[in-house]
N, C-alpha and C positions, 0 to 999 in steps of 0.2 A: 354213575352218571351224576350223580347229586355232588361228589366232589369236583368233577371239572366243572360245575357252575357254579360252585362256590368258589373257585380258582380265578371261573370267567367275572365274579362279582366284584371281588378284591383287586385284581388288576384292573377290573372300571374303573372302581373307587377312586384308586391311585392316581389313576390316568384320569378321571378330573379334577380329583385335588391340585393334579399338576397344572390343567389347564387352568384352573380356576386363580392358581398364584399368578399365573401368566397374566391374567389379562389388567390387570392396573399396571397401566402403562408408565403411572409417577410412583414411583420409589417399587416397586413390586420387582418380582425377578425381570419382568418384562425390559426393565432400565439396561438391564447387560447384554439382550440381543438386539443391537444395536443395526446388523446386518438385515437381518429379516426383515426388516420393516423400511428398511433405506430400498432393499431389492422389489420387494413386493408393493411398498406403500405402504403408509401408516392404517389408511381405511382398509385396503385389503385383509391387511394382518388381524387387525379386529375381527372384519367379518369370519375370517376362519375360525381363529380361536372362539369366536361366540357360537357359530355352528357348531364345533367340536366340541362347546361345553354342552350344547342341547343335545349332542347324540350322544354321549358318554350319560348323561340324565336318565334319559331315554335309556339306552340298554340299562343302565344299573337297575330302573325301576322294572323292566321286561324280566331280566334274569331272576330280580328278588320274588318277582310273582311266579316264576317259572318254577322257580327252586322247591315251591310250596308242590307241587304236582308231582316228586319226587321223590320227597323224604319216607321215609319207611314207615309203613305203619305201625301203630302201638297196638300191641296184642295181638288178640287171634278174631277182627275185624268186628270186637264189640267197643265199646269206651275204653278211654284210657284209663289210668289209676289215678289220675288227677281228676277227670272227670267224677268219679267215683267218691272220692274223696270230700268234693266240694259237695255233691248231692249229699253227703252222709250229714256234714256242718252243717248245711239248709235244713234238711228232716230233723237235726238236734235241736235245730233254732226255732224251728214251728213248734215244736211237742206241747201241749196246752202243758201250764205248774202244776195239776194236780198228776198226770202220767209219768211229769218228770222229776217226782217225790222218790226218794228209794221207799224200799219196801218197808222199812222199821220205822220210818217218819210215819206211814200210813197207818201203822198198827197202834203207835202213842198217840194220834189223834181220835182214834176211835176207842181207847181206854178211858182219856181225858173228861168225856162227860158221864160216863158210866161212876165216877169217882166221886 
C-alpha cells in the first residue's frame, strides 16, 4: 500500500509542477497553447488551471500525511535504533566530569596528594 502512494505522490508532484509552468501566461509554456484559451477564454483558462493547481496541492499534502500511517514499523513495536541512539548521546552529554573520568585518571588523583 505504501508504494502506490508513493506512486500516487510523485505523479501529483509532476502534475503540478506541470500546472504550475502552465499558468504564466507571458513567456511560460502557457504561450504555445494558444487554442485553449481562444476556446475557452483567457479568464476561464486561468480559473482552471488555478483550481487544478489547489487540488494537486491539496492531494500531495493528503497523500504525504497519509503515507506516514503506512510505512512499516521499526522493530518489534519498541523505539527505533535511532531513537536509541540519540538517548544514548544525550545520557553521555549529561554524565557529571567526575563519572566521566576513566578509571586510571581516578586512581592518580587520589595518589597525588598522598605524595
Amino acid at each position: 500500500m505504501l508504494t502506490f502512494i508513493l506512486i500516487l505522490i510523485i505523479v501529483a508532484a509532476l502534475l503540478l509542477i506541470g500546472v504550475v509552468l502552465i499558468q504564466n501566461p507571458k513567456g511560460g509554456i502557457a504561450a504555445n497553447f494558444v487554442a485553449p484559451s481562444q476556446i475557452m477564454g483567457v479568464k476561464k483558462g486561468t480559473e482552471v488551471i488555478e483550481k487544478a493547481t489547489w487540488v494537486f496541492a491539496i492531494v500531495l499534502i493528503v497523500l504525504s500525511l497519509a503515507s506516514n500511517f503506512f510505512r512499516p514499523a521499526s522493530g518489534s513495536g519498541t523505539e527505533s535504533t535511532n531513537d536509541s541512539r540519540i538517548k544514548e548521546s544525550i545520557e553521555n552529554v549529561n554524565v557529571p566530569a567526575q563519572q566521566a573520568a576513566p578509571a586510571g585518571g581516578a586512581q592518580q588523583q587520589q595518589q597525588q596528594p598522598n605524595q
